[in-house]
PLY file of the C-alpha trace (Angstrom):
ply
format ascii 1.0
element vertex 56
property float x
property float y
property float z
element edge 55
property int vertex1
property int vertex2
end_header
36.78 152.77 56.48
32.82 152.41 57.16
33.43 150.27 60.03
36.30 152.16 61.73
33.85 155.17 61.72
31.01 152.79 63.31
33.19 151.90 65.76
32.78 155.58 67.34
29.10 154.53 67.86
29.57 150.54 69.17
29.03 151.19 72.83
25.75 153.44 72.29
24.09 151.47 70.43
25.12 147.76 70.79
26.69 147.35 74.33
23.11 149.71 75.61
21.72 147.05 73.52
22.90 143.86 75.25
22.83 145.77 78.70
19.28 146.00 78.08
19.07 142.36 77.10
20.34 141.62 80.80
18.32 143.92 82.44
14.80 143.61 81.16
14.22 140.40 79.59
16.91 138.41 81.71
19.53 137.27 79.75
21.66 135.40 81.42
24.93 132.92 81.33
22.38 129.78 80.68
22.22 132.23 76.84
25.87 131.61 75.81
28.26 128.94 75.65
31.74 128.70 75.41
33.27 127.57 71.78
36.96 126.80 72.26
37.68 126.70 68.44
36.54 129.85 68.11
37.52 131.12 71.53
34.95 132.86 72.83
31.27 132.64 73.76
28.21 132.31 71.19
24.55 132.74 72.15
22.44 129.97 72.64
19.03 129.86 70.16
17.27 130.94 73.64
19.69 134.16 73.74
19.38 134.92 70.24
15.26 134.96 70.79
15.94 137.15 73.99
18.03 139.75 72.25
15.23 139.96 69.16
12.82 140.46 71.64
14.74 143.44 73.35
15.55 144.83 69.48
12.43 144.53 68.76
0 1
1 2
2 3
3 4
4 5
5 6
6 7
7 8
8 9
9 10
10 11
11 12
12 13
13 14
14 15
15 16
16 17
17 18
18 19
19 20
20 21
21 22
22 23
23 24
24 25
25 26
26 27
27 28
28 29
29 30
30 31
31 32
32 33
33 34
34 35
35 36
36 37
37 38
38 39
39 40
40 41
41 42
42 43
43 44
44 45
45 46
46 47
47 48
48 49
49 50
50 51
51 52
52 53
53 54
54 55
């Protein structure tokens, strides 16, 4: 029940988050790569640093 009423706050605070990630420090598609097993993309070590650097 916690997480259903996070959800309410997911795109002010994390997608503002990653948008920022883009904008400022330059993330970019060279930070993810595709994982078929999982289907969908994971950030690369160099995307992880750039999103710690925006959080931080």
């Amino acid at each position: 029940m916690a997480l259903d009423l996070a959800e309410e706050f997911h795109p002010l605070v994390v997608d503002q988050f990653v948008l920022n990630g883009f904008r400022r420090c330059g993330l970019g598609l060279d930070h993810g790569r595709r994982d078929n097993e999982r289907h969908g993309i994971l950030l690369t070590r160099a995307g992880q640093e750039v999103l710690i650097d925006v959080y931080e």
